[in-house]
Residue, then its C-alpha position, 0 to 999 in steps of 0.5 A: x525646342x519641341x513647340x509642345x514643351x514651350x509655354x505660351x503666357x495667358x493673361x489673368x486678373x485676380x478676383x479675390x485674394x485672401x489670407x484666410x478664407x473657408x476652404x479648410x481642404x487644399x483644392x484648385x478648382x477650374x469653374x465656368x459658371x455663375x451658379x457654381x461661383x454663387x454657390x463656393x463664393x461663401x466658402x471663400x469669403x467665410x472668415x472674411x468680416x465687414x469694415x466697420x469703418x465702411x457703413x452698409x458694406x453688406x448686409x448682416x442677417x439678424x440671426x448669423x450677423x455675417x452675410x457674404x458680399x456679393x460674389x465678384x462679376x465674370x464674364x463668363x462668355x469671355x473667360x473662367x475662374x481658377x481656385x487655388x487654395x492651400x486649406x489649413x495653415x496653423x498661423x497668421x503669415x502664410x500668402x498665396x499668389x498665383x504669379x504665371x499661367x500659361x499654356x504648353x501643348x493641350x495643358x493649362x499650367x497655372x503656377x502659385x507660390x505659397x510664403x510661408x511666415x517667418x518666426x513671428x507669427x499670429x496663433x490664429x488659423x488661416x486658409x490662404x486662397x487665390x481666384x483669377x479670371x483667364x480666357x476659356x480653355x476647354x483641356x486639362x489644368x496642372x498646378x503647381x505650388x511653389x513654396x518659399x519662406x518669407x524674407x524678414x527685411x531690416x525695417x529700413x534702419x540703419x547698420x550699427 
C-alpha cells in the first residue's frame, strides 16, 4: 500500500464533551490560541448550568445569573484544539464522539460518530459538541461524521 494512503494514529485527550452547548450551526473548528479559545469557550459552555449541589462552582453575575466556567488549560506550545459541533438537533439523545484522529499524507483526518436517539427522546433542543486536544499540525484537517442509531439494550432483565 502506497505510504500516502496509510493513516498514522495521533493521540488526542478531550476537553470538554457536551450534549448541548451554544454552536447553534455545524462547525469544526481547528484553534491554536488561547484568545480564540477565551473567546468561543462561552459558546460551548451557553446551555451548560452550575451544580447547585457543588457551592461556588463559578461565579453568577448579578444581572445574567450564569457566568461561563473558566475555559479548560492548553498547552498551546505542545498541541491545539479541534471542535466539532453538530448545531441544532430537535431533541434530548443525540451524542457526539470524536473516537480517531490520524494523519495520511499532509492531512489530518479527525474521525466522530454522532448517535442518534432512539424512539424515547426529551422535546428539548440539543447542540452536541466535542473539543480534543492533539499535537500541532500545521496542514490541512478533513472530518468526517459518522452517524449511527443508538441500541435500546434490555435493561439487564430477564427473557420471558
Amino acid at each position: 500500500m502506497d505510504d500516502a494512503l496509510q493513516m498514522r494514529e495521533v493521540p488526542f485527550e478531550t476537553l470538554v464533551q457536551e450534549a448541548s452547548s451554544g454552536l447553534e450551526e455545524p462547525c469544526h473548528l481547528v484553534i491554536r490560541d488561547q484568545k480564540t479559545w477565551d473567546e468561543l469557550w462561552p459558546r460551548v459552555t451557553t446551555h451548560r448550568m452550575p451544580d447547585p449541589a457543588v457551592p461556588g462552582q463559578w461565579p453568577v453575575d448579578a444581572n445574567t445569573k450564569w457566568v461561563p466556567p473558566p475555559s479548560p488549560e492548553v498547552d498551546w506550545s505542545a498541541g491545539m484544539v479541534i471542535l466539532v459541533a453538530l448545531g441544532f438537533r430537535p431533541t434530548r439523545g443525540y451524542h457526539l464522539e470524536i473516537d480517531r484522529i490520524g494523519v495520511r499524507g499532509s492531512v489530518l483526518i479527525v474521525h466522530a460518530v454522532e448517535t442518534e436517539p432512539g424512539d424515547v427522546t426529551f422535546e428539548m433542543a440539543s447542540h452536541p459538541v466535542h473539543a480534543v486536544t492533539t499535537p500541532p499540525f500545521d496542514g490541512d484537517v478533513e472530518v468526517t461524521i459518522d452517524v449511527r442509531q443508538a441500541e435500546i439494550g434490555d435493561c439487564g432483565l430477564p427473557d420471558d
